[in-house]
C-alpha positions in Angstrom: -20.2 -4.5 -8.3 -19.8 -0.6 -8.6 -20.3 1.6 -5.2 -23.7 2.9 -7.0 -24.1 -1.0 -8.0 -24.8 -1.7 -4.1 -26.3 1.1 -3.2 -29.4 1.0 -5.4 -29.1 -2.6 -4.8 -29.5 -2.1 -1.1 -32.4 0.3 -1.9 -34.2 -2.4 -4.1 -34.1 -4.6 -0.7 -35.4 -2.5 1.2 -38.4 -2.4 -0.9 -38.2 -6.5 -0.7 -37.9 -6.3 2.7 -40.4 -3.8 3.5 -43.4 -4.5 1.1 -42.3 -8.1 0.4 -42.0 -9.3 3.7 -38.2 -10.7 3.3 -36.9 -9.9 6.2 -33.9 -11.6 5.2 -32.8 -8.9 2.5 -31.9 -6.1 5.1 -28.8 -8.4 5.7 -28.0 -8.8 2.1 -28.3 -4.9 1.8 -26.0 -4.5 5.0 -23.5 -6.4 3.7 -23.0 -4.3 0.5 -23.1 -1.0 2.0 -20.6 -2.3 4.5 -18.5 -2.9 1.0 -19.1 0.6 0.0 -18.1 2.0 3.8 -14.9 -0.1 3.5 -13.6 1.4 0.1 -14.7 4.9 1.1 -12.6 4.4 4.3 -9.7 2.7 2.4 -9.6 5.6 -0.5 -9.9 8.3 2.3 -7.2 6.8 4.4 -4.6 7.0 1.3 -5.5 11.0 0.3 -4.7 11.4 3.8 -1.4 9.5 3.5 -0.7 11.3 1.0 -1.7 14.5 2.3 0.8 13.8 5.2 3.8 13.0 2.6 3.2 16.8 1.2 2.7 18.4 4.7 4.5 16.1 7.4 1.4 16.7 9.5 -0.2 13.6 11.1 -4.0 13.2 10.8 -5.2 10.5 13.4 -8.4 10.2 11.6 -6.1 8.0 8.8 -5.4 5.6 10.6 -8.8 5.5 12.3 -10.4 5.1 7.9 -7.5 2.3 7.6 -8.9 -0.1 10.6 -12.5 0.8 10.1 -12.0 -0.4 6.6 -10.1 -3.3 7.6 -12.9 -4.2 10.0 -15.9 -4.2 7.5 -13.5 -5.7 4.9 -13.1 -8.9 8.1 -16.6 -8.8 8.5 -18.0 -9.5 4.6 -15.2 -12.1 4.0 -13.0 -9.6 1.3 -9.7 -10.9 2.0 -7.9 -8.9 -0.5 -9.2 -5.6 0.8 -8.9 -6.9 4.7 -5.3 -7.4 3.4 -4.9 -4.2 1.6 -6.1 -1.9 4.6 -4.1 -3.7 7.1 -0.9 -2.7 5.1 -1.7 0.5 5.3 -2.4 1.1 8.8 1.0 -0.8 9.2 2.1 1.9 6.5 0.6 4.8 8.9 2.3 3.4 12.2 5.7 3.1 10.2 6.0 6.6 8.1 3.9 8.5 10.2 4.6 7.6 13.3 8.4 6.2 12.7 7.0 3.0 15.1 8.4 -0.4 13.1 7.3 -2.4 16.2 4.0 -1.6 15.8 3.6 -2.0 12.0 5.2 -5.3 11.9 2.0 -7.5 13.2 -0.1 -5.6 10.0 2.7 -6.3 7.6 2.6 -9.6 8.1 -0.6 -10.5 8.6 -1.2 -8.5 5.1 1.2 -10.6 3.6 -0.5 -13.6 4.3 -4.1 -12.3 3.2 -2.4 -10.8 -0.1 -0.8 -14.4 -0.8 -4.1 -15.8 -0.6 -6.0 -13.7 -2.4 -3.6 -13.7 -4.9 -2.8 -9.7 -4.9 0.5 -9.2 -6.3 0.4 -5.1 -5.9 -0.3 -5.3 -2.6 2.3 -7.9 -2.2 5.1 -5.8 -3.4 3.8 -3.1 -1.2 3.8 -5.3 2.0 7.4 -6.8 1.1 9.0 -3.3 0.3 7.6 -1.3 3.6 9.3 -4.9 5.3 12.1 -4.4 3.5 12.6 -1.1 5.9 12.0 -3.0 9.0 14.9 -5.4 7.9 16.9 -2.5 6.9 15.9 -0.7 10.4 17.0 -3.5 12.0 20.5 -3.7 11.3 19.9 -6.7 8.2 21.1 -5.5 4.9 20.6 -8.8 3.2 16.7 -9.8 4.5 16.3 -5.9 3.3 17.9 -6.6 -0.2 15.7 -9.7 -0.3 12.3 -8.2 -0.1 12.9 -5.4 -2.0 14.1 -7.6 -5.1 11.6 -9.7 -4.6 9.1 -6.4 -4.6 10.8 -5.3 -7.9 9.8 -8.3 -9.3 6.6 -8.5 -9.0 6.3 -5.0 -10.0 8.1 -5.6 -13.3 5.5 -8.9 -13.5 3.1 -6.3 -13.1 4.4 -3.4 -15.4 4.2 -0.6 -12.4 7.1 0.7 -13.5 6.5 4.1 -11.3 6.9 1.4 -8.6 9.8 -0.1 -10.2 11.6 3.1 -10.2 10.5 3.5 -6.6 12.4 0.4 -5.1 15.3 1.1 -7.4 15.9 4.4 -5.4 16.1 2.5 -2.2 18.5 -0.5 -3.8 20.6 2.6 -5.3 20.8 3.6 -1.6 21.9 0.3 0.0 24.0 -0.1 -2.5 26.0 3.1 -1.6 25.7 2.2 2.1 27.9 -1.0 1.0 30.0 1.6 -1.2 29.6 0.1 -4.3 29.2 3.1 -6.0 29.2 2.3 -9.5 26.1 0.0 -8.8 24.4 2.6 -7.0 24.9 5.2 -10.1 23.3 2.5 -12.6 20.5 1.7 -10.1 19.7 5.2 -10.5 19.9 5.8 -14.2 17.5 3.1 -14.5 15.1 4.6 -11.9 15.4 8.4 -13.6 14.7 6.3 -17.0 11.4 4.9 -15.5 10.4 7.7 -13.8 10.7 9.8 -17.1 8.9 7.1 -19.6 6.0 7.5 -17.1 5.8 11.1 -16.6 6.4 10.2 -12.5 7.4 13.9 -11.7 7.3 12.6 -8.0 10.1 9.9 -8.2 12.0 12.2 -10.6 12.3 14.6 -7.9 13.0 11.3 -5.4 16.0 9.9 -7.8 17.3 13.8 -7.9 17.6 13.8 -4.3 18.6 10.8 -3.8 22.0 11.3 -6.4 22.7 14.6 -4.2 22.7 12.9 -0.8 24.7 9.9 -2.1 27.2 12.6 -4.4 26.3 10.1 -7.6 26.0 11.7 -11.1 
């Protein structure tokens, strides 16, 4: 059901309520504006994330939309989006505030609501951002791991912006383990991606990424 959907849904109940006597409807009606508040939050909290990529300028208030939306999300029983704002406000306390220890305990427990509701692009979102806690951590190989299992299910998915996303970061382990001519094709594939779907961002990504590492 559409935002507008439960709105004027909530504003038939209230008629129900109020002239029909069913008291019972003002719950009903709660619980699909608390829907709409949770979305809001959720979409809010990601302009602001991505507000912060552009500007490097924390905004508190994202990570305040990320848990109220994970809160109403809890409280009406929507596992996938519980699961989805809890990655992000583990996404806020890890990019923003460069604070793995703290992200960790949302990671995970996203992970386990995006394996049960089934939500594969969450998923890949949850396994890559734990990919960097591996890789923070001084374990190259648990790193490797999630992000190839991330690029999979992005290829199963055909988000191929995403695709060229990970590939960056693969390019870049592989150079940390200097084998180079990996690293280069890792790359080419990404810029390939990238280009095929007009993803100017991760164009400028793979460019930078070839001049830290020296790779053509």
């Amino acid at each position: 059901m559409t935002a507008d959907a439960r709105i004027e849904r909530a504003q038939l109940l209230y008629d129900r309520a109020v002239f029909g006597g069913d008291s019972d409807a003002l719950a009903t009606a709660e619980l699909g504006l608390d829907a709409v508040e949770a979305d809001t939050a959720l979409a809010r909290g990601r302009l602001e994330h991505a507000r912060f990529l552009e500007t490097r300028v924390e905004n508190a208030h994202e990570l305040a939309l990320f848990e109220r939306a994970a809160e109403l999300y809890g409280r009406i029983g929507d596992v996938r989006g519980e699961g989805e704002a809890l990655f992000w406000a583990g996404t806020f306390h890890q990019v923003v505030r460069d604070d793995n220890e703290t992200a960790l305990p949302a990671f995970l427990r996203a992970r386990d609501l995006a394996t049960r509701a089934g939500d594969r692009l969450t998923l890949s979102y949850v396994l890559r951002h734990l990919g960097f806690v591996e890789h923070m951590a001084g374990r190259p190989d648990a790193a490797g791991e999630h992000f190839e299992e991330s690029t999979r299910l992005r290829r199963d998915l055909g988000f191929l912006p995403g695709v060229a996303a990970n590939l960056i970061t693969l390019a870049e382990f592989a150079a940390e383990q200097d084998q180079r001519d990996d690293a280069a094709a890792l790359l080419k594939e990404a810029d390939e991606l990238a280009e095929s779907t007009e993803s100017h961002g991760v164009l400028r990504w793979v460019a930078a990424a070839r001049e830290r590492l020296d790779l053509p």
